[in-house]
Structures are given as structure tokens and as C-alpha cells.
Steps between C-alpha positions, in 0.01 A plus 500: 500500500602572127220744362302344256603663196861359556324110519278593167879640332663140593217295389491673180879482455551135645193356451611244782254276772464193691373150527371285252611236312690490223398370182691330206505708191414123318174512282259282619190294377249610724509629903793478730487541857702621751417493909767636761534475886644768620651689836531834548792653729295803519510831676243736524593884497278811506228664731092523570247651605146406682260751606666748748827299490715634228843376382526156680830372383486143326851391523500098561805352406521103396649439834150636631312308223647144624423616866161577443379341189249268579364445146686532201409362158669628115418312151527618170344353184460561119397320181635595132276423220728417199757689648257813394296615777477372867373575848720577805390481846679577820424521855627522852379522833650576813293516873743616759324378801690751752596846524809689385581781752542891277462693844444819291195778409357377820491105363638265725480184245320365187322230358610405103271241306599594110354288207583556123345353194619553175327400170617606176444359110781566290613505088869334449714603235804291401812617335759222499549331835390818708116555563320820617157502661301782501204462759211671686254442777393530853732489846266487811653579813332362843609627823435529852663773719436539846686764784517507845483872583672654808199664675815747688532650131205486302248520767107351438657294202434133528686237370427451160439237204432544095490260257517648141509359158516643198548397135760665262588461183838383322693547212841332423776342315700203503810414334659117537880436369607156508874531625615148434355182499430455865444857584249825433497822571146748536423812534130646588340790582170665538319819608124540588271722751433783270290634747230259461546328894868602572669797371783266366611191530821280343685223497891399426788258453648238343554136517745236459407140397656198518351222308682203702199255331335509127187577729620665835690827547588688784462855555676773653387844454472876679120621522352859580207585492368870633166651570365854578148403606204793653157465553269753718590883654802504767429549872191283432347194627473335188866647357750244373865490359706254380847601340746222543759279264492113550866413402735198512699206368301205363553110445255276344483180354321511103362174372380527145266245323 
């Protein structure tokens, strides 16, 4: 994986993220709400660690994600007050209900249950047709990681299973261009961690929208999102790491009101 002062250089550079719905740069006369339905085409990339059992690889591929997915659930929501300030939330869930073989360190598969909430109030600013939102908050991530340990290699080790959660937070920009009538283009991106739960965590992308109805518009985006998550002393019980990036394509359906 990239190190994380090359992620910090492109967020500061690009400034780009993904998911959410796109607002119209139009004033309004009092809130405005947006709700999206969205899927995921995620991967998940990285390693962890659980007690004894260090650097468990987390590779799981959207062809293992439909295989094993047995609960899956993404929304995203957010309200503009007078096109001035707002609330965003965002969150998805997936429970993969079987194993994915990584046959490596002495781990002969792993469990993946990953939840992520993201809540963030934002200030827009509007300059013509474009909009930029600057925004803050929280992103908690929920997971449960379990490994079946090969006793061959890592003898008196049991088979294990953590669930961790941990709150971050988030800050982050968001610039919307409308291209033409029927179509916008965002870009978003945040960083967060700071060393408060994870050493660092971020977010990036962009997204296309097509507004095929004066209040329904389909998206199509890229989404990242990375974290570099430790808590407790390694070669312990109690140790856990997380240090992954949840990445993808997206397509959602936005209905405004």
C-alpha cells in the first residue's frame, strides 16, 4: 500500500472523494433534502492483526463479496438549510456470512463483518453555478474479524474473533460543477484519525450525476476509503490491527424533495 504521506499529498492537491449526492447550486427558501440508495462494487485490500496472529491478509474481492455477502445495506442522506449549512450522513454495512481462504502467517481463512458510519455538518459556499462544502465530523468504523489459525504453524493459538470499533474524526471538502443541464460532476475528499482512534484515516473520489428527473438522479462514482487502525501491545491477547482500503465503483439512485 501507498504510504500515507503520499494519500495526505493527493488529498491536499485533488481534494477528490466519493458518494453523496449532489446538490443544485439554486438558492432555496428553506431545507432541501436529498436520500440515496446505493451499491457498492467494493474490494477490500490490506492486512490485520489479532493477538498472536500478525499480518492476516484482507484481500476480498467483489467476486468474494457477492459469494459470501449475506447482509448488505448502503444509504446516504443530507439536508441543506437555505442552501447554507446542512447535515450529511452515510452508511454501509456488509456481513459476509462465510470465509475467504488467505492460507498465509499460519491463517487458513477469515471472517469480515465491516460497518461504517459517517456523519458530518457542513458550511456551503456558492460562486456562480459551482458550490464547495467544507465539512467536519465523526466516521465510526464497526468490524468483526475472525481467523482460523493452522495449529501446524502457530502452535497453542486458537482460532480467534475481535470485534472493534472506534470513532474518528473527519475533515473535508466538496466541490459540485454542474456540466450541463442533465449532468454534474463532484469531487470530495477528506482526512481524519489524527491519532485520536486510528493513526489516519481518508477518503476519495469523484462522482458523476445524471439528473434523468427534476427529482431523481443517478449516480456513478469511484470511492476509497483507507484506515491504519492499532489498539493494545503486539504479541498480546488483547492486540489489534486494522490497516485496509475499502475501494470500488458505485451506482445509486438520488431522490431529492
Amino acid at each position: 500500500m501507498a504510504s500515507k504521506a503520499t494519500w495526505c499529498l493527493l488529498f491536499l492537491m485533488m481534494s477528490v472523494a466519493a458518494g453523496g449526492t449532489a446538490q443544485s447550486a439554486a438558492k432555496t427558501d428553506g431545507w432541501a433534502f436529498a436520500i440515496e440508495l446505493y451499491m457498492l462494487a467494493s474490494s477490500i485490500d490490506g492486512d490485520a492483526s489479532l493477538g498472536r496472529v500478525t499480518g492476516v491478509d484482507i484481500a476480498v474481492d467483489f467476486g468474494d463479496i457477492l459469494d459470501t455477502l449475506d447482509v448488505g445495506a448502503m444509504i446516504h442522506f443530507e439536508a441543506i438549510n437555505h442552501n447554507k449549512w446542512g447535515i450529511v450522513l452515510d452508511y454501509g454495512f456488509m456481513d459476509l456470512g462465510d470465509t475467504v481462504s488467505v492460507a498465509r502467517n499460519g491463517v487458513l481463512e477469515a471472517d469480515v463483518r465491516q460497518g461504517v458510519l459517517e456523519a458530518f455538518v457542513l458550511r456551503r459556499f456558492s460562486k456562480g453555478p459551482n458550490t464547495l462544502d467544507v465539512y467536519g465530523g465523526i466516521r465510526w468504523w464497526d468490524n468483526d474479524l475472525g481467523a482460523t489459525v493452522d495449529s501446524t504453524v502457530l502452535p497453542g493459538t486458537p482460532s480467534l474473533k475481535v470485534k472493534q470499533d472506534w470513532i474518528d474524526p473527519v475533515i473535508g471538502v466538496r466541490w459540485h460543477h454542474p456540466i450541463s443541464g442533465k449532468w454534474d460532476l463532484m469531487l470530495r475528499g477528506d482526512i481524519g484519525g489524527f491519532g485520536v482512534e486510528s493513526d489516519f484515516t481518508s477518503a476519495l473520489g469523484t462522482s458523476v450525476f445524471w439528473n434523468f428527473k427534476p427529482k431523481f438522479s443517478l449516480e456513478l462514482a469511484y470511492r476509497a476509503t483507507w484506515v491504519d487502525f492499532e489498539d493494545g501491545t503486539p504479541q498480546t491477547p488483547d492486540y489489534f490491527a486494522y490497516d485496509t482500503v475499502t475501494h470500488g465503483p458505485l451506482v445509486g439512485l438520488v431522490f431529492r424533495f
